[in-house]
C-alpha positions, -999 to +999 in steps of 0.1 A: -021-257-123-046-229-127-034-193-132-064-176-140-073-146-117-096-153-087-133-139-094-165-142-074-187-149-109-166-167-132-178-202-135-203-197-112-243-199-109-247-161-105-280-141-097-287-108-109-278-083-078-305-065-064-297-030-071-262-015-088-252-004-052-254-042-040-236-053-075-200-064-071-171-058-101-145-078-104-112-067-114-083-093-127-045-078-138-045-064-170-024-088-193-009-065-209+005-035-183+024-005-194+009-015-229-017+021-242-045+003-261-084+007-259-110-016-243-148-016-257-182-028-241-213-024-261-244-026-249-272-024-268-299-033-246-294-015-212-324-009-191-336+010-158-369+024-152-382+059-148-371+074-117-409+092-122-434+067-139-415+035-135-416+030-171-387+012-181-359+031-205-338+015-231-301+028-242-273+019-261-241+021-240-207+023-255-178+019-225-147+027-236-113+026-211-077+024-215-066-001-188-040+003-164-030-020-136-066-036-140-096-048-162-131-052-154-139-087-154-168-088-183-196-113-161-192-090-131-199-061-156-228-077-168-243-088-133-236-048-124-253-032-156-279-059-155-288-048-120-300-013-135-332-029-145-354-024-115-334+006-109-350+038-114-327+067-119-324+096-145-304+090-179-282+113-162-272+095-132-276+059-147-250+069-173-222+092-156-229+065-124-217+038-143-190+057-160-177+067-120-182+036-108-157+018-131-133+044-132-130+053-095-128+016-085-104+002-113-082+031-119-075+031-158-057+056-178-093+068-191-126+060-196-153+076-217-192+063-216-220+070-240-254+065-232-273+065-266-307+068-246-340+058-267-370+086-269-394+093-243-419+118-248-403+119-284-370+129-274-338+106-274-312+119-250-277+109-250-257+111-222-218+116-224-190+114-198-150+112-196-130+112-167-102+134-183-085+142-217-072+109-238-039+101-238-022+113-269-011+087-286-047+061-279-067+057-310-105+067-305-129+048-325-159+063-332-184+049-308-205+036-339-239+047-328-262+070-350-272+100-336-308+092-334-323+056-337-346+051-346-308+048-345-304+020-369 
């Protein structure tokens, strides 16, 4: 007998959706509820495009969330932040978007996002959003990504 959650990617032949609004997350029960701990997604080779040229942008994205009742399901993640590459949108939006997304559709304690965003025109902007203060007691790694890259 099988008791792994239901998904719509997981084992399955999956193409990359069209656009982040036509990209689906999954969301599976988090194994271990009324537990406080920290969840991390790294991404160290996001890309969209210009909203203005259509010159593609690279970042550095650190996801951090304390779950609740729910995780993200990592492929459907993937499939989602993957979907930003012919996506043109500011840092700004690309960034705090993804940060909104996740929180306002899997409800965790707290999220944070960093968008370590590579130069254009010679200046690198990072992007930064929480949806509230951390909980108290939930250790906070540093998001281990140098201020500027050539941030490495």
């Amino acid at each position: 007998m099988n008791d792994q959650p239901k998904t719509a990617f997981l084992g399955q032949q999956s193409d990359l959706p069209a656009s982040p609004a036509q990209a689906r997350l999954d969301y599976v029960p988090n194994p271990r509820p009324g537990t406080l701990y920290l969840t991390r997604f790294a991404v160290p080779e996001f890309t969209s495009l210009c909203p203005v040229t259509g010159q593609p942008d690279f970042a550095h994205l650190v996801i951090d969330y304390a779950p609740n009742a729910t995780i993200v399901e990592s492929k459907s993640l993937k499939l989602f932040l993957g979907s930003f590459r012919n996506h043109a949108a500011f840092h700004e939006d690309c960034t705090v978007g993804i940060g909104q997304r996740l929180f306002d559709e899997m409800k965790p304690h707290w999220l944070r996002i960093g968008g370590y965003w590579y130069p254009r025109g010679g200046i690198p902007i990072d992007i930064f959003w929480q949806s509230d203060a951390p909980p108290k007691t939930l250790w906070l790694p540093d998001q281990g990504v140098a201020p500027y890259r050539g941030r490495g």
